[in-house]
C-alpha positions as CSV (number, residue, x, y, z in Angstrom):
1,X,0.0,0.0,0.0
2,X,1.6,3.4,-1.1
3,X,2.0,6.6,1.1
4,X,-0.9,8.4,-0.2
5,X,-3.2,5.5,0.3
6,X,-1.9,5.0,3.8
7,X,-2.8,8.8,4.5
8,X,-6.2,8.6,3.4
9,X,-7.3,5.5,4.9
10,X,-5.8,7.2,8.3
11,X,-4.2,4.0,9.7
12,X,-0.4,4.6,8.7
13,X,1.9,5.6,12.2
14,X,4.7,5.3,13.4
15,X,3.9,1.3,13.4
16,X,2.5,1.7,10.1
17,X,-1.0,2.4,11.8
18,X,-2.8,5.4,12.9
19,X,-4.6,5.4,14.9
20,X,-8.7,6.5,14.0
21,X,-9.4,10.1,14.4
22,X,-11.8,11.2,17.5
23,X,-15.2,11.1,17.1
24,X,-16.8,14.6,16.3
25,X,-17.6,16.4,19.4
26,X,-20.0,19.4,20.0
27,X,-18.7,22.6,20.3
28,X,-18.2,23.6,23.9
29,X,-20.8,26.4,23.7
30,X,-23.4,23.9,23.1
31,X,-22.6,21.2,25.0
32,X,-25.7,21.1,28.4
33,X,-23.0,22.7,30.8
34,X,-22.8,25.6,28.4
35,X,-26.2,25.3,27.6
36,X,-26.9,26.1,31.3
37,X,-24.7,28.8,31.7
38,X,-26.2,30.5,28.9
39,X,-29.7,29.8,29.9
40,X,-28.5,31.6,33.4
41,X,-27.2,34.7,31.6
42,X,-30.6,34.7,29.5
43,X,-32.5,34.7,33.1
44,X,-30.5,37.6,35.2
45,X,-30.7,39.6,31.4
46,X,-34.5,39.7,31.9
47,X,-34.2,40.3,35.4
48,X,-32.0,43.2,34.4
49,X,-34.3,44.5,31.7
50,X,-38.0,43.9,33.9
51,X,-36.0,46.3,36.1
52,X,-35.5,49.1,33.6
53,X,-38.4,48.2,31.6
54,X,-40.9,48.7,35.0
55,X,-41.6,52.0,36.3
56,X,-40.3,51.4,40.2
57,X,-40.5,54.4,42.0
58,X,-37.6,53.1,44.3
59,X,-37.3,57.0,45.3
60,X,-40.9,58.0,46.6
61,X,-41.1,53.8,48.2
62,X,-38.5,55.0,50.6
63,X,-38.7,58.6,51.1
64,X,-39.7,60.3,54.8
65,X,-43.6,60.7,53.5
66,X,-44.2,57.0,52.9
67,X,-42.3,55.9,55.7
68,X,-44.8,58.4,57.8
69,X,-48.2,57.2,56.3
70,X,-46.8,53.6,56.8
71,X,-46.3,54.3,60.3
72,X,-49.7,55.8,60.9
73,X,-51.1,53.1,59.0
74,X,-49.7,50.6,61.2
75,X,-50.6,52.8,64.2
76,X,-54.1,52.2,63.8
77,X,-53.6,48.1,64.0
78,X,-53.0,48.8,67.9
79,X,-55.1,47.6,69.9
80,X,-56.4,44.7,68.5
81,X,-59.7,44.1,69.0
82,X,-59.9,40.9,71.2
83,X,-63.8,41.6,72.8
84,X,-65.5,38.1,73.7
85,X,-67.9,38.7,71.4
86,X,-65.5,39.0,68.4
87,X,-62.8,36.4,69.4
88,X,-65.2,33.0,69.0
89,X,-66.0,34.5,65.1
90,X,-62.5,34.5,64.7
91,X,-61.8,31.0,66.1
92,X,-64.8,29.5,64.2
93,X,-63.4,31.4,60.6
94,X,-59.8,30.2,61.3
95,X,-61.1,26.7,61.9
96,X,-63.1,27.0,58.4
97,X,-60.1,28.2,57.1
98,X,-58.0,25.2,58.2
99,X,-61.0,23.1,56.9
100,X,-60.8,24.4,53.6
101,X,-57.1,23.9,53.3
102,X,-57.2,20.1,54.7
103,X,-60.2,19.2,52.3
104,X,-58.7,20.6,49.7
105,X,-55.3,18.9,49.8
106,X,-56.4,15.8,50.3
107,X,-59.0,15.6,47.5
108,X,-56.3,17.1,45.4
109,X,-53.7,14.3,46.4
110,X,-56.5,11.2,46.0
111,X,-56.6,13.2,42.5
112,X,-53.8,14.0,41.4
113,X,-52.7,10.6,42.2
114,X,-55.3,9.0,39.9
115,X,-53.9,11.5,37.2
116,X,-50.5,10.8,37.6
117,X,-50.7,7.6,36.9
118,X,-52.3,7.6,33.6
119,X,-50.1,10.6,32.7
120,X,-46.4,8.8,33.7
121,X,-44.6,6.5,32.0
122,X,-44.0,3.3,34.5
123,X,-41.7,1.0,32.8
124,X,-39.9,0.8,29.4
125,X,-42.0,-0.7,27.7
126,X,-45.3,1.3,28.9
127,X,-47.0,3.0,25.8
128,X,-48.6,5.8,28.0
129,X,-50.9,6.5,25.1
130,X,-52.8,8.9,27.4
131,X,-49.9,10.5,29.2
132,X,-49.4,13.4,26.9
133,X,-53.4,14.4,27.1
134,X,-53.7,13.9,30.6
135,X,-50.2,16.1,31.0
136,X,-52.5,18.7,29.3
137,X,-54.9,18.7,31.9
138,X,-52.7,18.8,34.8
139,X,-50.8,21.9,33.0
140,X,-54.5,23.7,32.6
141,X,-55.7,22.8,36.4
142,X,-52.5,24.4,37.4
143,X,-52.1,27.6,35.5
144,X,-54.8,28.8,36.6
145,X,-53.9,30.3,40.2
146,X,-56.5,29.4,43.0
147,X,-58.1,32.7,43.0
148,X,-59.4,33.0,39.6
149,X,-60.7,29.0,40.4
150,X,-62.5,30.6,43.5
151,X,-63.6,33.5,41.8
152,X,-65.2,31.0,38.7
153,X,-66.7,28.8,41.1
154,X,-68.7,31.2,43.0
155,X,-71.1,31.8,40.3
156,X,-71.5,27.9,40.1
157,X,-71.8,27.0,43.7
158,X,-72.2,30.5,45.5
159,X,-70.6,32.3,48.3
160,X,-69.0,30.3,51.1
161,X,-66.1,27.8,51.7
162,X,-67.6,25.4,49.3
163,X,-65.8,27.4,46.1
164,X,-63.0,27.9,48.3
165,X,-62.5,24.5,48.7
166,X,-62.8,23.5,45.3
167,X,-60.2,26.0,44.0
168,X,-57.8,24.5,46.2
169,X,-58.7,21.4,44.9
170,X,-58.3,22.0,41.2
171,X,-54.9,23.6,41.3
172,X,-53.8,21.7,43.9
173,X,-54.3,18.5,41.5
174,X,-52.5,20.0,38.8
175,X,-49.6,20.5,41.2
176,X,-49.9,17.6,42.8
177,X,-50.1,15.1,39.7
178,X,-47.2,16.5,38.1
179,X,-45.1,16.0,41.1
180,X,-46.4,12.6,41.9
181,X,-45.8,11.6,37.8
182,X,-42.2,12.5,38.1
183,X,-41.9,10.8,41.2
184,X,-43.4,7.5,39.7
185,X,-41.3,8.0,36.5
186,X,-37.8,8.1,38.8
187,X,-38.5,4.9,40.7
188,X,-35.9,2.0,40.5
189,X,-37.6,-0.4,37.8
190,X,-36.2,-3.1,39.8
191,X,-38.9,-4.7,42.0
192,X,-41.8,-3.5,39.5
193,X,-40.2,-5.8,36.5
194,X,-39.6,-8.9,39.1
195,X,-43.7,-9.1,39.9
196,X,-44.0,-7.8,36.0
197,X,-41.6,-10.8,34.7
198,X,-43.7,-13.4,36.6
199,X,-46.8,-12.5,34.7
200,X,-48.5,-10.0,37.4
201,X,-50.9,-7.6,36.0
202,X,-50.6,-4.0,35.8
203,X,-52.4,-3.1,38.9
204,X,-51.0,-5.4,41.4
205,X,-47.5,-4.4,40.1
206,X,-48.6,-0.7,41.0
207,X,-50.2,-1.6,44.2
208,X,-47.4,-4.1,45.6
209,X,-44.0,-2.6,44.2
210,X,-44.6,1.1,43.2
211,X,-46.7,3.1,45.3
212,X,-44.8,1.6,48.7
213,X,-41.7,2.6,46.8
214,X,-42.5,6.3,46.3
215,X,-45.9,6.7,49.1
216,X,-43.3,8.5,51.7
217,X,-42.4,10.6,48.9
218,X,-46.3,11.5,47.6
219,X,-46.8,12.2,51.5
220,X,-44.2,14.7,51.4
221,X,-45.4,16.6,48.9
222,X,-48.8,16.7,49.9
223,X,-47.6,17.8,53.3
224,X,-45.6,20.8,51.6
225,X,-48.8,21.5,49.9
226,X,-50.9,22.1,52.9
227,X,-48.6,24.4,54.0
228,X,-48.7,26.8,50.4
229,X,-53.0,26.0,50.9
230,X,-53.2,27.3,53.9
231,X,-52.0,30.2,53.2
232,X,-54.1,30.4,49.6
233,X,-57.5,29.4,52.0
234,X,-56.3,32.9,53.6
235,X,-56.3,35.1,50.5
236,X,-59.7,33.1,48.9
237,X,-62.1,34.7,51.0
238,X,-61.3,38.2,49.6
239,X,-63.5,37.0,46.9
240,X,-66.4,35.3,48.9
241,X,-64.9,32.1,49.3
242,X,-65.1,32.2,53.6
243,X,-62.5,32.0,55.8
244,X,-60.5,34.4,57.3
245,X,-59.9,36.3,54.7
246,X,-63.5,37.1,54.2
247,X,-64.2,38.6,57.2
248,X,-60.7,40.1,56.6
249,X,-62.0,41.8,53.6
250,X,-65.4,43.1,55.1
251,X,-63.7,44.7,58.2
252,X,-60.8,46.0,56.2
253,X,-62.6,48.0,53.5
254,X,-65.2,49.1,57.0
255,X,-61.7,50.3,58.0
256,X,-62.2,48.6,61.1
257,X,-58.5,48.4,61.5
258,X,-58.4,46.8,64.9
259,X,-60.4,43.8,64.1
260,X,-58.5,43.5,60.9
261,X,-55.3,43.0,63.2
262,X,-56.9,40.6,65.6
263,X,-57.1,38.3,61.8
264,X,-54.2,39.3,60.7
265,X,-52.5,37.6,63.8
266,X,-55.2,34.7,63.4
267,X,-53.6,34.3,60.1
268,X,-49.9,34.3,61.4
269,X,-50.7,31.8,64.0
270,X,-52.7,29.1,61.7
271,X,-50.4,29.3,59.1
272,X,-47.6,29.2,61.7
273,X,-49.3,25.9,63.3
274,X,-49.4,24.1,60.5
275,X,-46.0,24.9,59.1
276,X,-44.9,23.2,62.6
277,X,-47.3,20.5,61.8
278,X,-46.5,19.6,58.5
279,X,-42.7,19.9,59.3
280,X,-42.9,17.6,62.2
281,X,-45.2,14.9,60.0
282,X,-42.1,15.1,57.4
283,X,-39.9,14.7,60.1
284,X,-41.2,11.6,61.3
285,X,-41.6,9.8,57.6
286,X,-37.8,10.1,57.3
């Protein structure tokens, strides 16, 4: 074989062999670490520009005047108006409140487990025909914040806790599916393919090696979402949807602003009790 054939085969050396040329690489700037770092630079150059783009008056925000009418605004918080006539309405508001939030997560995680299921894919050789569809819904039930559900519901079902509840429900279930599919999706395929090899149907295989797998998991993140509902049961009864944060907005725009900061600490305290809650019940699953 002559030089030139040598050379463009590319196996002459210094043994008569060279050896084969590297395989063809990326470029760095578009290889997922560069990727990333470029999609960080992207983000803080919107941050930068929604700064310059918005008008912030940074100026007047922290000038002597609004630092005055804040502090006569807050003034008028003090005392707090704890009569015995008014303290029970608050107890019984913050226990509807608390009601709203725990009906609503747990409807939402019964839910949002029966969606996630259809809409993950549980082992290599699962078609998920539906999963795209039902990743559709879960998208649509969670885009739409909890406050325009209540607000939508209260022309179905009326005033009260009932659309409260709901609201909570449907975005909670978006949330909630989506989490528990990606949970389901990164289990270890291991004990589902032993019962699947020996001819055990779909359900059992679900029942028996998948959902103890990944139930402390589920558990954790419906805990996590009690906490964000409570707070979101506090803010729904602005718009009629009971609570604390309708009789909130009735003494607030009376300018009652004593009772308003008797609920305001009602508020605190809940949402304060059941962060402790929920952080203790994650505590103890490990």
């Amino acid at each position: 074989m002559n030089k030139s054939n040598a050379s463009t085969s590319g196996t002459s050396g210094p043994f008569g062999l060279q050896p084969n040329l590297p395989p063809c690489v990326p470029p760095p700037f578009l290889r997922k670490r560069s990727q990333a770092l470029w999609m960080g630079v992207g983000l803080l150059a919107l941050v930068l520009l929604s700064f310059w783009s918005l008008d912030l008056q940074w100026a007047q925000l922290f000038s002597l005047e609004a630092a005055h009418s804040m502090g006569r605004f807050i003034g008028e918080f003090f005392p707090p108006d704890l009569s015995p006539e008014f303290l029970p309405r608050v107890a019984a508001a913050a226990m509807e409140t608390l009601a709203m939030s725990a009906m609503g997560t747990g409807l939402a995680a019964v839910a949002g487990l029966l969606l996630a299921v259809p809409g993950a894919r549980l082992h290599a050789q699962d078609r998920a025909r539906v999963r795209r569809p039902t990743a559709w819904l879960l998208n649509a039930l969670r885009a739409v914040p909890e406050l325009v559900w209540a607000a939508l519901l209260l022309v179905c079902v009326g005033l009260g806790p009932f659309a409260g509840t709901l609201a909570l429900t449907l975005h909670t279930s978006g949330v909630l599916g989506r989490l528990f599919a990606s949970a389901l999706e990164r289990l270890p395929p291991g004990p589902a393919q032993a019962l699947r090899v020996q001819g055990i149907g779909n359900l059992k295989v679900f029942l028996y090696a998948s959902l103890p797998q990944v139930l402390p998991q589920l558990i954790s993140y419906t805990l996590y979402r009690w906490e964000n509902n409570i707070r979101a049961a506090t803010v729904l009864g602005v718009v009629g949807a009971g609570g604390l944060g309708q009789m909130l907005a009735f003494h607030l725009g009376l300018f009652q602003m004593g009772k308003t900061a008797t609920l305001v600490g009602a508020m605190v305290l809940l949402v304060l009790a059941v962060d402790w809650t929920s952080d203790r019940l994650r505590r103890a699953l490990g």
